[in-house]
N, CA, C and O of each residue as an XYZ file, in Angstrom:
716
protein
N     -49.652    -32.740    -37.703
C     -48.374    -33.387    -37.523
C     -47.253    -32.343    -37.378
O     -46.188    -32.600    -36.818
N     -47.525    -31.288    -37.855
C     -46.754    -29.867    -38.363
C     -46.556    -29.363    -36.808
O     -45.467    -29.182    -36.263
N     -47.960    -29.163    -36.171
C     -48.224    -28.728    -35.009
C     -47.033    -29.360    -33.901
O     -46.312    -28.761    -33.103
N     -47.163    -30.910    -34.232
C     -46.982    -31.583    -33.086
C     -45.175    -31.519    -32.766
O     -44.411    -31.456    -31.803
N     -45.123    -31.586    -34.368
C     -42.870    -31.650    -34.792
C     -42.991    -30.391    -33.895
O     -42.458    -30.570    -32.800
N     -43.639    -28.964    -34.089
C     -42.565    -28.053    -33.445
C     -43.259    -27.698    -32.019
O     -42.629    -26.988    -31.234
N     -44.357    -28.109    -31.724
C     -44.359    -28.630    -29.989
C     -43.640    -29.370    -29.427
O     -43.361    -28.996    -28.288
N     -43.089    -30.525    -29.817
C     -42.085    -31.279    -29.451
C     -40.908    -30.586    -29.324
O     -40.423    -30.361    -28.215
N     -40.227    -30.100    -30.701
C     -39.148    -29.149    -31.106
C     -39.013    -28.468    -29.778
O     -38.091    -28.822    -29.042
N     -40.119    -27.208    -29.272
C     -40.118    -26.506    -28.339
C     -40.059    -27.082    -26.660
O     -39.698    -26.439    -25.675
N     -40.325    -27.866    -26.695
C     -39.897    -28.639    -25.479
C     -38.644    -29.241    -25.208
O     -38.187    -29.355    -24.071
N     -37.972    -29.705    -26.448
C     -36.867    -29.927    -26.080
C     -35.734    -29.010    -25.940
O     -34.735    -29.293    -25.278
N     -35.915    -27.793    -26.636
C     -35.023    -26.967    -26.738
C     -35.084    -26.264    -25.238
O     -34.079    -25.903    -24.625
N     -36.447    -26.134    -24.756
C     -36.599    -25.320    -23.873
C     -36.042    -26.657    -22.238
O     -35.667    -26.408    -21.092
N     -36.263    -27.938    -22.961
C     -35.369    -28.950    -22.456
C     -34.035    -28.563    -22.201
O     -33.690    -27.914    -21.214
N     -33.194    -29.016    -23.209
C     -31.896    -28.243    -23.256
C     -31.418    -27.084    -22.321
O     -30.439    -26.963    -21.586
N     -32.385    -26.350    -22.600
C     -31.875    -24.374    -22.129
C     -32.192    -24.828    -20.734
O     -31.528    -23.957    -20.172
N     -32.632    -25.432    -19.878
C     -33.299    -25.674    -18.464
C     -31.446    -26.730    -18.116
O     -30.746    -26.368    -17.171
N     -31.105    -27.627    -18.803
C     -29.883    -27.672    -18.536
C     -28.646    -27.317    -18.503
O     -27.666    -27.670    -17.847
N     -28.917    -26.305    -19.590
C     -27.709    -25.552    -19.200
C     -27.572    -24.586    -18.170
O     -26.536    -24.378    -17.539
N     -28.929    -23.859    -17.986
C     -28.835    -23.088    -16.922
C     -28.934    -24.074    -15.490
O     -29.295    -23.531    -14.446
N     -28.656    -25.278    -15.501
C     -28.202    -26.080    -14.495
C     -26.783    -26.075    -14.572
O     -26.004    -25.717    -13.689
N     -26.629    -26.324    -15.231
C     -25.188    -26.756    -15.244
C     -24.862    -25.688    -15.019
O     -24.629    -25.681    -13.810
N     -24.589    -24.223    -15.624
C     -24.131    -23.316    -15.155
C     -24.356    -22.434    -13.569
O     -23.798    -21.454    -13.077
N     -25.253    -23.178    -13.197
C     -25.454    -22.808    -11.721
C     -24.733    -23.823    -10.950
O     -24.315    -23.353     -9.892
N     -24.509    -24.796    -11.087
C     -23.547    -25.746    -10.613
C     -22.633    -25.375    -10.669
O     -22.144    -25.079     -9.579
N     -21.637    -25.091    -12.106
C     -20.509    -24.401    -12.434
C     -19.981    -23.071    -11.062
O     -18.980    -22.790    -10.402
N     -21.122    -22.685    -11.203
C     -21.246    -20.875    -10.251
C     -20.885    -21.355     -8.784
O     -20.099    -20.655     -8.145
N     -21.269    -22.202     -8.358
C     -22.149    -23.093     -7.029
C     -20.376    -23.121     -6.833
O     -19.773    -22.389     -6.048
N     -19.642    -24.288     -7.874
C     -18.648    -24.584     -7.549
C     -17.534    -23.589     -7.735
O     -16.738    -24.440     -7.338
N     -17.187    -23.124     -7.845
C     -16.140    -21.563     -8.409
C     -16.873    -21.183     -7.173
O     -16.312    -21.954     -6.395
N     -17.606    -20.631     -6.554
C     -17.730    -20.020     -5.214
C     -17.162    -20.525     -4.320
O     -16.507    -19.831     -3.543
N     -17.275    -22.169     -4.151
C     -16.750    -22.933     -3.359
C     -15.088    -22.959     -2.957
O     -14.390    -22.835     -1.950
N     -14.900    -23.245     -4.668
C     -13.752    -23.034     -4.703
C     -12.316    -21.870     -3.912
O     -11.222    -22.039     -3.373
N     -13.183    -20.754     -4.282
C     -12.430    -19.227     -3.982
C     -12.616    -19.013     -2.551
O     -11.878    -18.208     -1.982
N     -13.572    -19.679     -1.868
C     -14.166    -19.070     -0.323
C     -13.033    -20.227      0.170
O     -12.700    -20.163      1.354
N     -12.462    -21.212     -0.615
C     -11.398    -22.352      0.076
C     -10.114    -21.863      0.058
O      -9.124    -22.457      0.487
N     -10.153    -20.459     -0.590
C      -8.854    -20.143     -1.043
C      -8.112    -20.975     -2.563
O      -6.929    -21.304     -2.473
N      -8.841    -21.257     -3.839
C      -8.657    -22.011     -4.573
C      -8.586    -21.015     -5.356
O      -8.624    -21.451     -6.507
N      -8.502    -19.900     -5.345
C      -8.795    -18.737     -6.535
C      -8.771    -19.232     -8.139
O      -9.745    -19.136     -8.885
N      -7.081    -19.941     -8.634
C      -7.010    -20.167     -9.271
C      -8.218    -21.438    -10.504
O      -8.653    -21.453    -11.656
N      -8.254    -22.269     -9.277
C      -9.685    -23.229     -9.812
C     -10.476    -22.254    -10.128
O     -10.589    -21.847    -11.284
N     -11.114    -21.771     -9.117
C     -12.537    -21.371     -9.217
C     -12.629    -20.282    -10.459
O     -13.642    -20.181    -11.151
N     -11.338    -19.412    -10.669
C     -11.490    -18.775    -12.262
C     -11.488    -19.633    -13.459
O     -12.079    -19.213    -14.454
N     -10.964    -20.659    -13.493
C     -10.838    -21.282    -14.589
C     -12.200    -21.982    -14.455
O     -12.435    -22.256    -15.632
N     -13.147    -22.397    -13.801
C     -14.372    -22.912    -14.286
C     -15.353    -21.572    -14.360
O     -16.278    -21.532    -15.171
N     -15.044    -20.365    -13.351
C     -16.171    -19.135    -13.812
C     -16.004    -18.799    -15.109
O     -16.957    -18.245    -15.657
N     -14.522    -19.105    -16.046
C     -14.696    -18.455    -16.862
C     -15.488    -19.163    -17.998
O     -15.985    -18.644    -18.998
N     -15.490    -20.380    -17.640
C     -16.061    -21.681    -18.240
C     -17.314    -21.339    -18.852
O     -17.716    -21.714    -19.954
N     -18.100    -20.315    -17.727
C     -19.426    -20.318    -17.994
C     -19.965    -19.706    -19.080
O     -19.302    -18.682    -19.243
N     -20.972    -19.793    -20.069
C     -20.815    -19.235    -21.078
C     -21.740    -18.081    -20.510
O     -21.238    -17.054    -20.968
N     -22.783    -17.749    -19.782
C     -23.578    -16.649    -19.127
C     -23.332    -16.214    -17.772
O     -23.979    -16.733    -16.862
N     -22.598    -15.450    -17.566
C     -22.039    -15.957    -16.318
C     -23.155    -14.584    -15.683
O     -23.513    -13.606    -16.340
N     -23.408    -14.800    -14.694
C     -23.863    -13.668    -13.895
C     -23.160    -12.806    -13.266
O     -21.932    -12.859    -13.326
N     -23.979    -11.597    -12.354
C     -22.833    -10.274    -11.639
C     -22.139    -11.042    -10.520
O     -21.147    -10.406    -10.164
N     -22.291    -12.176     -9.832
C     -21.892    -12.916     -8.609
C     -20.667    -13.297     -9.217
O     -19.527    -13.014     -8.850
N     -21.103    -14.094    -10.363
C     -19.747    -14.755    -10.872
C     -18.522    -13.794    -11.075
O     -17.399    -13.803    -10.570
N     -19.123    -12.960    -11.988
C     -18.154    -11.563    -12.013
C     -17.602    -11.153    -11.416
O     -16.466    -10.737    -11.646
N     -18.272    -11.104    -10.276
C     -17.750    -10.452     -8.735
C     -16.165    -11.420     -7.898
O     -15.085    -11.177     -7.360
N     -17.261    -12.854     -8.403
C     -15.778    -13.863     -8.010
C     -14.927    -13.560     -8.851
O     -14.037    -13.009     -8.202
N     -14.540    -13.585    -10.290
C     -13.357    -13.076    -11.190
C     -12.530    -12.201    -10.674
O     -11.352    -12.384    -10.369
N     -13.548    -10.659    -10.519
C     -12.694     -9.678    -10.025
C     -12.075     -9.942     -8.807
O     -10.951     -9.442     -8.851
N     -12.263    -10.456     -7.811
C     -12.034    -10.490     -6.250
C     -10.842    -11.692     -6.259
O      -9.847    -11.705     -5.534
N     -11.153    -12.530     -7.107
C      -9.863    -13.812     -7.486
C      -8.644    -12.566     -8.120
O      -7.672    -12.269     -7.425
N      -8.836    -12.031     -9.281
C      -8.003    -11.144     -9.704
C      -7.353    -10.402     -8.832
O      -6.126    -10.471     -8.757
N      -7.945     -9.734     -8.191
C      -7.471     -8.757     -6.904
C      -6.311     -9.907     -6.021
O      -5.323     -9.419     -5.473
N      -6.538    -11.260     -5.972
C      -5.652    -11.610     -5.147
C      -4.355    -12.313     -5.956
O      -3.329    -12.557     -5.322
N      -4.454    -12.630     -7.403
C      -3.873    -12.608     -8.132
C      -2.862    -11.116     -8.095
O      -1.743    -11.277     -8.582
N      -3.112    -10.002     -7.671
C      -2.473     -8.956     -7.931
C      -2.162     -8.552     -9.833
O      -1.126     -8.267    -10.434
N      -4.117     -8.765    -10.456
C      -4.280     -8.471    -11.984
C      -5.044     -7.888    -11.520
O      -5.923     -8.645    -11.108
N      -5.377     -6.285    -11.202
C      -5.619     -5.028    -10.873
C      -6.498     -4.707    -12.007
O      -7.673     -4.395    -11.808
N      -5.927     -4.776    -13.334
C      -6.704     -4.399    -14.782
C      -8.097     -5.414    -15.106
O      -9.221     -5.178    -15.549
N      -7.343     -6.737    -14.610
C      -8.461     -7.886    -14.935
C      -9.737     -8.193    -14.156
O     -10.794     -8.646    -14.593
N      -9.417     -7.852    -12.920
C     -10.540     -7.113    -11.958
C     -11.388     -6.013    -12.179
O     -12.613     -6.131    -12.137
N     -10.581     -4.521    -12.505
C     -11.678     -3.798    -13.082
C     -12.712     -3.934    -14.134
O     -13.862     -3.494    -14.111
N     -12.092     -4.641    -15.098
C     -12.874     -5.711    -16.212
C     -14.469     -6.399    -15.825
O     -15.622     -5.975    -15.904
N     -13.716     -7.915    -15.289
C     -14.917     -8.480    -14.219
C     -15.938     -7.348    -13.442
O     -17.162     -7.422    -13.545
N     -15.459     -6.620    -12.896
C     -16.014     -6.018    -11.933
C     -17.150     -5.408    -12.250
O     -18.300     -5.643    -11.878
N     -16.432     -4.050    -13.464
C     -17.444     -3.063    -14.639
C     -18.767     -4.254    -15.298
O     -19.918     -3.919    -15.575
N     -18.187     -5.651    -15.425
C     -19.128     -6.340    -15.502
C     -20.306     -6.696    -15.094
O     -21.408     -6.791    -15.634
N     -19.698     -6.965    -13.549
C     -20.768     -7.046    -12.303
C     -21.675     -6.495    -12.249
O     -22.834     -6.888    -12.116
N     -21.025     -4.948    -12.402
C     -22.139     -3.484    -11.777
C     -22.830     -3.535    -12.759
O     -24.023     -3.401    -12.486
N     -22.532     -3.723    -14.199
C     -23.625     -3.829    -15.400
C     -24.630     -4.437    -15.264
O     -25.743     -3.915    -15.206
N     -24.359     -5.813    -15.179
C     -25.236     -6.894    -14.203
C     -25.981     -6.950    -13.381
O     -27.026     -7.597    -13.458
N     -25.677     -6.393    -12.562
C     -26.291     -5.979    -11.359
C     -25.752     -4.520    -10.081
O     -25.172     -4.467     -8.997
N     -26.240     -3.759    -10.840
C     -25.351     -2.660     -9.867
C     -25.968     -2.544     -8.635
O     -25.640     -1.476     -8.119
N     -26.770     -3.229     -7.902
C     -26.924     -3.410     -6.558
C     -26.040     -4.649     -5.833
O     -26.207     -4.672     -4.614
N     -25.324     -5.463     -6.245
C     -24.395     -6.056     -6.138
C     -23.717     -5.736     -5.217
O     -23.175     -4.661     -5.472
N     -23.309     -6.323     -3.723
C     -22.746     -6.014     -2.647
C     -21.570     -6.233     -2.858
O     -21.294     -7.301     -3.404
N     -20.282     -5.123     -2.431
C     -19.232     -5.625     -2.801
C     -18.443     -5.401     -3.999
O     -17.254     -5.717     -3.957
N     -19.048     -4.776     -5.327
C     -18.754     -4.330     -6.275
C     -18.030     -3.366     -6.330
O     -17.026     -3.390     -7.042
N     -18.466     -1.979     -5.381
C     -17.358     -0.593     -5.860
C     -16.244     -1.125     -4.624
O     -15.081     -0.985     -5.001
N     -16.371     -1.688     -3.272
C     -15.270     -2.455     -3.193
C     -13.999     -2.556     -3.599
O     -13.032     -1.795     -3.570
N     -14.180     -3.599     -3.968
C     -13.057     -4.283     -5.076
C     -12.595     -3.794     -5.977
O     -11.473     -3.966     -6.453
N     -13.863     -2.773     -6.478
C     -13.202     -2.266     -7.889
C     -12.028     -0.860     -6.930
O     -10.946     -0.492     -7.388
N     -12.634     -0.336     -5.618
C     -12.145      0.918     -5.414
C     -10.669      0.344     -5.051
O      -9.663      0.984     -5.354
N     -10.610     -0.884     -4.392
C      -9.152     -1.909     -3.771
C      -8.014     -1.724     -5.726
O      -6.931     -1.265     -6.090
N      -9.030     -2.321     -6.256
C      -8.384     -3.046     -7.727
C      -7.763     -0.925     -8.146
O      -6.545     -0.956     -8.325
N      -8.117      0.040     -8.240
C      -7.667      1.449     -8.671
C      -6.789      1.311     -7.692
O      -5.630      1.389     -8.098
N      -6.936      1.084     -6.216
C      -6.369      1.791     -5.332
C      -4.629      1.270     -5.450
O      -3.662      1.993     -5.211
N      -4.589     -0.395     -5.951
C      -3.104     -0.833     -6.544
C      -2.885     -0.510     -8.394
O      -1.818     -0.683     -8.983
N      -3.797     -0.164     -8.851
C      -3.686      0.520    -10.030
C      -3.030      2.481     -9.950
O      -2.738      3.178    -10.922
N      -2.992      2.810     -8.716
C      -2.846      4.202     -7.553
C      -3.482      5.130     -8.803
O      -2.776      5.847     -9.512
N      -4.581      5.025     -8.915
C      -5.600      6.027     -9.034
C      -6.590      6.084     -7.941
O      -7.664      5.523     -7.720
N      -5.677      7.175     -7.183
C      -6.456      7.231     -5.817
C      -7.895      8.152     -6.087
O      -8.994      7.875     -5.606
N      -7.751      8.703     -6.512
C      -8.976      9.717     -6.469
C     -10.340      8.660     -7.270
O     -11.466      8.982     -7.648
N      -9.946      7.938     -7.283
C     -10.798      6.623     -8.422
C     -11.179      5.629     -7.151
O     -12.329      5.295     -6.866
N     -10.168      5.290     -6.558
C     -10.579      4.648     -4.759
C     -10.727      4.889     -4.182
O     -10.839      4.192     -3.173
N     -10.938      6.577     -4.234
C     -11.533      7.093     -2.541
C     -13.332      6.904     -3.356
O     -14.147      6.063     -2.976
N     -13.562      7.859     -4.431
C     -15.137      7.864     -4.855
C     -15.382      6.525     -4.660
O     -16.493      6.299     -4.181
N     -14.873      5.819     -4.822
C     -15.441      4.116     -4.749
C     -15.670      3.854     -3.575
O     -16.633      3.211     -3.160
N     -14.534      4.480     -2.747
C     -14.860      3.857     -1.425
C     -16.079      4.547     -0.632
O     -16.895      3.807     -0.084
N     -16.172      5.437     -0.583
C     -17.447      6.372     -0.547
C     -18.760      5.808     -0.637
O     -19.678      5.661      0.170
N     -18.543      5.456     -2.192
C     -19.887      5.058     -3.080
C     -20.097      3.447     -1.873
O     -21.054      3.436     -1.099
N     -19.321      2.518     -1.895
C     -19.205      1.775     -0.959
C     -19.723      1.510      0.748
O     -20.425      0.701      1.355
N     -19.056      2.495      0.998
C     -19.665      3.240      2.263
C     -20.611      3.351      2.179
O     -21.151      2.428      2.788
N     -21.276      3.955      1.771
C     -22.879      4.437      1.521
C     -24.367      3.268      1.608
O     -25.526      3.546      1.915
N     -23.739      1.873      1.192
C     -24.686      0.728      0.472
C     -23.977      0.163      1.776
O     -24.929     -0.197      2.469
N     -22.946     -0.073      2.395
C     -22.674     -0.239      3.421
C     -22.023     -1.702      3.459
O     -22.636     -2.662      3.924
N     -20.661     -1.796      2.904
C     -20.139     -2.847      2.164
C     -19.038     -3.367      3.139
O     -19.169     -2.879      4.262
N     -18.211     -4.043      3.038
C     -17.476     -4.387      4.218
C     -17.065     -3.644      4.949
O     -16.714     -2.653      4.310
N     -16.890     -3.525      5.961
C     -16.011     -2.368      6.777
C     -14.770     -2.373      7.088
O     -14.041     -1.405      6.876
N     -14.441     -3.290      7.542
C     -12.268     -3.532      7.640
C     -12.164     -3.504      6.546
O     -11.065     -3.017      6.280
N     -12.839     -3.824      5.458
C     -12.020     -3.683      4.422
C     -12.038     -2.346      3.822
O     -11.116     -1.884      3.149
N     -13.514     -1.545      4.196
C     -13.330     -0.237      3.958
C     -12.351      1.010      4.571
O     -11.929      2.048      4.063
N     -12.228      0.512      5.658
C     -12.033      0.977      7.121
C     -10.264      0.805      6.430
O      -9.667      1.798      6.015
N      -9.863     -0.091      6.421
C      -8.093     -0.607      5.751
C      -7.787      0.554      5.046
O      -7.217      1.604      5.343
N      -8.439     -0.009      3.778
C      -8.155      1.471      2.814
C      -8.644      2.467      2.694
O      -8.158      3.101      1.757
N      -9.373      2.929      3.179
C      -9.687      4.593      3.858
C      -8.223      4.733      4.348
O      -7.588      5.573      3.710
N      -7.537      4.096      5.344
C      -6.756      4.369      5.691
C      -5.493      4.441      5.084
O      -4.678      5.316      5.377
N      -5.242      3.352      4.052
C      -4.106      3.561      3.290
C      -4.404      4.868      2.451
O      -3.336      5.178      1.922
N      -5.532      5.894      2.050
C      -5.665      6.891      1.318
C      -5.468      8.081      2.070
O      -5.264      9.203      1.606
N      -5.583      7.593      3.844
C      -5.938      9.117      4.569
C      -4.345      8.984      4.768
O      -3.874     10.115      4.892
N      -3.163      7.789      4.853
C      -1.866      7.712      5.069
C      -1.163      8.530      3.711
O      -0.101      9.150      3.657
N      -1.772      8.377      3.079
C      -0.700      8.747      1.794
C      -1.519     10.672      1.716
O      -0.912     11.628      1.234
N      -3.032     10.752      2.359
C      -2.804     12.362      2.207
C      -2.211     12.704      3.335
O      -2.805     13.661      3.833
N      -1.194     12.311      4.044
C      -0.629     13.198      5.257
C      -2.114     13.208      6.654
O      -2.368     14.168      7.382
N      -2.503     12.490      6.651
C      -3.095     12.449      7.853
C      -3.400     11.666      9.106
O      -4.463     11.259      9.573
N      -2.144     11.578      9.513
C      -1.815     10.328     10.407
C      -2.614      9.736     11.183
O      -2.704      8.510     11.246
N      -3.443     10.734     12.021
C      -4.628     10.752     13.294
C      -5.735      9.650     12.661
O      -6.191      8.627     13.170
N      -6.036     10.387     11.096
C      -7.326      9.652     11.182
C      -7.291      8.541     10.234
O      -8.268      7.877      9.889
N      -5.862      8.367      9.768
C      -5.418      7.085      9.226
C      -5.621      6.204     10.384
O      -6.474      5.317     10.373
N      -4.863      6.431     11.363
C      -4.327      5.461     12.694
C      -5.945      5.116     12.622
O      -6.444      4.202     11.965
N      -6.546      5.939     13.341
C      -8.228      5.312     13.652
C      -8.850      4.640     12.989
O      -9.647      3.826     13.455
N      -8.539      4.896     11.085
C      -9.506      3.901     10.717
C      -8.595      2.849     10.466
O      -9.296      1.877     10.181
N      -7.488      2.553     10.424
C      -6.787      1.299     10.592
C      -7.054      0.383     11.883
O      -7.112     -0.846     11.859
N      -7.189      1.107     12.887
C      -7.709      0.538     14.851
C      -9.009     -0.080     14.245
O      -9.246     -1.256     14.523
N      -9.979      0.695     13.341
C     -11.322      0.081     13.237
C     -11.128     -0.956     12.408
O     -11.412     -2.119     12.695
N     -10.674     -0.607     11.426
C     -10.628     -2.418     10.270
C     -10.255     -3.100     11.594
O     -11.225     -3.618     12.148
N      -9.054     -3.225     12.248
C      -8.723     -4.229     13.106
C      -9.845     -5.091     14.111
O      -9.946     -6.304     14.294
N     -10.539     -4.086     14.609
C     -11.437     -4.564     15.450
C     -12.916     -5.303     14.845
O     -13.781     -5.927     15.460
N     -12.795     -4.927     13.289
C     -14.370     -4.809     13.032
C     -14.081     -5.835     11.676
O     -15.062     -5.966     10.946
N     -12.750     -6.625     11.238
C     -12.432     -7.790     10.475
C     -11.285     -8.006     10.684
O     -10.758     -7.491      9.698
N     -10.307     -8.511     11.429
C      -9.253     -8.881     11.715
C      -8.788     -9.887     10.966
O      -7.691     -9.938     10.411
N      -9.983    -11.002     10.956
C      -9.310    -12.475      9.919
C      -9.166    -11.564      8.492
O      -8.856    -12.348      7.595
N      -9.283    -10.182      7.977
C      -9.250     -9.675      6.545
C      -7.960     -8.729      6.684
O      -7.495     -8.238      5.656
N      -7.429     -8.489      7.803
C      -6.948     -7.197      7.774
C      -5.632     -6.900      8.281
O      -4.811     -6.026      8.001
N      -5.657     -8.373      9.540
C      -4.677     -8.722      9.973
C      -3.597     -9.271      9.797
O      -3.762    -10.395      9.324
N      -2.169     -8.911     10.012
C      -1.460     -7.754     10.974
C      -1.169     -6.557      9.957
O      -0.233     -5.787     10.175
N      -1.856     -6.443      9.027
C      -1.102     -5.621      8.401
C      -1.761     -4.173      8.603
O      -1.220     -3.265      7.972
N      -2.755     -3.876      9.328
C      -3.928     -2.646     10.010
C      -3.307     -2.476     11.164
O      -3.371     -1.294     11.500
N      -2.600     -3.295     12.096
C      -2.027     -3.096     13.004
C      -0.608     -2.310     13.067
O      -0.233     -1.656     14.041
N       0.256     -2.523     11.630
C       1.636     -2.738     11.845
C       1.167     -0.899     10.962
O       1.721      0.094     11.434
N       0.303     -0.747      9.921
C       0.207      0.799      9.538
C      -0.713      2.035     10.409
O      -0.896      3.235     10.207
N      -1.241      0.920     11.629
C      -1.625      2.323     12.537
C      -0.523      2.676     13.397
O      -0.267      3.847     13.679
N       0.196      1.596     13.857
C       1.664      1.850     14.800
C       2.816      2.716     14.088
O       3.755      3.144     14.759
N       2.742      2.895     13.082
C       3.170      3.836     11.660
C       2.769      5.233     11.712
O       3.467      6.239     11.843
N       1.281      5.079     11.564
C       0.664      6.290     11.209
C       0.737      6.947     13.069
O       0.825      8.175     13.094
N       0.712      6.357     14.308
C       0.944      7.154     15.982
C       2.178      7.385     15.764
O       2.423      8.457     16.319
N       3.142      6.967     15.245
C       4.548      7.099     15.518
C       4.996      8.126     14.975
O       5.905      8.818     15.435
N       4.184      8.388     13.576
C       4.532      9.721     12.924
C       4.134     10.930     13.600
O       4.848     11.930     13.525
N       2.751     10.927     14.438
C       2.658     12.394     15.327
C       3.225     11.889     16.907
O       2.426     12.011     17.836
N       4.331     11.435     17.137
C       5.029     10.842     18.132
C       3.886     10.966     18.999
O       3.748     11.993     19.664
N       3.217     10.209     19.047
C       2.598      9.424     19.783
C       2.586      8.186     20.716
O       2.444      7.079     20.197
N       2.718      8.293     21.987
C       2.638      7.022     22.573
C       1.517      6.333     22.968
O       1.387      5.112     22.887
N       0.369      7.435     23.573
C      -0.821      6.751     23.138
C      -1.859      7.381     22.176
O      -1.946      8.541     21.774
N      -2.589      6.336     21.932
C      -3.506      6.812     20.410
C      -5.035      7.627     21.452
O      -5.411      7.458     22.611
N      -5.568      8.549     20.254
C      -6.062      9.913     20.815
C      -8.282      9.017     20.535
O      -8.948      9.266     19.531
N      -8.758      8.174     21.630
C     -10.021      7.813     20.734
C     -10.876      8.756     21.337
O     -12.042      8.864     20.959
């Protein structure tokens, strides 16, 4: 009878645990939904909901944060992520974006690098490469990788890759750009 109470016992618990990790994939499911709608704000308030949240979820926190302009609360999430899962696409990313308005540049170029490498967005890499090669004095190859975000994610990048490569030609008086 002893046997049977905690065979039962064990089924239900392991009952239970099979729903929550439903529910929390639902939870995840929706907070993705949410943020890809532009809902940022929703979709953090149910990721944070989750009591296990995974590196994806994390990843949504930080990347909601980032558009929040909470720079600190992103690196947070983020350091999370990579714990989680440091093959995680998208991770040094965000985190190198989240330093790069925190202006610990030398913290967003290695990121962006590390980024580069696993081969992570490109306009968005391509953007801020360029806001880092603008601020070391190097107009030429700012301009270029600003021309490339443009061409290679525009719905991410646009006009504002456009309006800092016409910036970065104008500074070596340039009328046309050198490809």
């Amino acid at each position: 009878c002893v046997l049977l109470v905690s065979l039962f016992g064990i089924e239900l618990s392991t009952a239970a645990a099979s729903q929550a990790d439903e529910k929390s994939a639902l939870q995840q499911i929706r907070a993705a939904h949410l943020a890809a709608t532009g809902k940022c704000d929703e979709a953090v308030s149910i990721a944070e909901a989750i009591s296990a949240r995974d590196a994806a979820t994390e990843r949504l926190i930080g990347k909601c944060a980032i558009e929040a302009q909470q720079y600190s609360k992103a690196l947070i999430s983020l350091a999370r992520a990579s714990e989680l899962d440091p093959d995680l696409a998208g991770v040094n990313l965000y985190r190198a974006i989240a330093l790069y308005h925190l202006e610990d540049y030398p913290g967003a170029r290695r990121l962006l690098d590390d980024a580069r490498v696993v081969g992570e967005e490109a306009a968005l890499l391509d953007f801020y490469s360029g806001l880092l090669l603008l601020r070391d004095d190097r107009p030429r190859e700012s301009a270029l990788a600003f021309e490339r975000a443009a061409i290679r994610g525009p719905e991410l990048v646009e006009p504002a890759a456009s309006y800092y490569a016409a910036l970065a030609w104008q500074s070596l008086n340039e009328s046309e750009p050198l490809k």
